[in-house]
C-alpha positions in Angstrom: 19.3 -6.0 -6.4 17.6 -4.1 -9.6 19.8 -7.4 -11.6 18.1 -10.3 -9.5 14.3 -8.0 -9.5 15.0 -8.0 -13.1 15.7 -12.2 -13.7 13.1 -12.8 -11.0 10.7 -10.9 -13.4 11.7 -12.8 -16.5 11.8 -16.0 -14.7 7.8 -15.1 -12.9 6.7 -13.8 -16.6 8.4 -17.2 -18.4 6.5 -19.5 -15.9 3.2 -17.9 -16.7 2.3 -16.1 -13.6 -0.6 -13.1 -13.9 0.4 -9.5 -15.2 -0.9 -8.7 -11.4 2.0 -10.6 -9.5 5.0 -9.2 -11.9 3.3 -5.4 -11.5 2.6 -6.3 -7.3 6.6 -8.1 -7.2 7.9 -5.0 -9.1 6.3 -2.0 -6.7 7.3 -3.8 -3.5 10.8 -4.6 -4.7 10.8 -0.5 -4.7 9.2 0.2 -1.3 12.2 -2.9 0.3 15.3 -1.6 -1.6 14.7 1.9 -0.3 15.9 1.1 3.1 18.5 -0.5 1.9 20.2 2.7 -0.1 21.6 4.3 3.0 23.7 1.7 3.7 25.3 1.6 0.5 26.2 5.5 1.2 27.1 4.8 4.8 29.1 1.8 4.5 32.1 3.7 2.7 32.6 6.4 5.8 32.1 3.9 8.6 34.5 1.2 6.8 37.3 4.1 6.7 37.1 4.2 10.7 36.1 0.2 12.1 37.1 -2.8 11.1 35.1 -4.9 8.3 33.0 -7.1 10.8 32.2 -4.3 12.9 31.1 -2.3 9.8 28.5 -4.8 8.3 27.1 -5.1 12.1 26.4 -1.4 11.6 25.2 -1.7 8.1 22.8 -4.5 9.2 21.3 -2.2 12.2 21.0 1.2 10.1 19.5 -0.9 7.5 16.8 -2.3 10.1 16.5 1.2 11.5 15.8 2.6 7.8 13.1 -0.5 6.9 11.1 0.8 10.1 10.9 3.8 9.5 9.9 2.9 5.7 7.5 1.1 7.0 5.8 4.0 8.3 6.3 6.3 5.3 4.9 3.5 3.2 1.6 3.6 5.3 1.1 6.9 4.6 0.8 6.1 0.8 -1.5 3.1 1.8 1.3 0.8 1.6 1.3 -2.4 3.9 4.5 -3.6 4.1 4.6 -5.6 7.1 
């Protein structure tokens, strides 16, 4: 993800779009890959005890679980994510 936030920023700044939209796509690509990290930590231990199908189900629903609950830490920063 920090690879495609990186092209998407050249690609935004290369077709001329405001220093506000490359800044605004920047600081939410932080608050949406946060929920995403446990799963990359998780997806290790639960792969060593289910099958591969079964594990990306349960990456998919902790991942869901984390962006919720990010979504109420980021309101307490005054961040509207939803």
């Amino acid at each position: 993800l920090p690879l495609v936030t990186f092209f998407a920023l050249i690609w935004m700044y290369v077709e001329g779009q405001p220093a506000s939209k490359l800044s605004n796509h920047a600081f939410y690509s932080f608050w949406y890959v946060l929920p995403t990290l446990p799963m990359f930590i998780a997806f290790p231990f639960v792969h060593a005890r289910f099958p591969f199908v079964l594990t990306l189900i349960i990456s998919v629903v902790l991942t869901m679980v984390c962006f919720v609950i990010t979504v109420f830490v980021a309101k307490l920063f005054g961040v509207e994510l939803i």
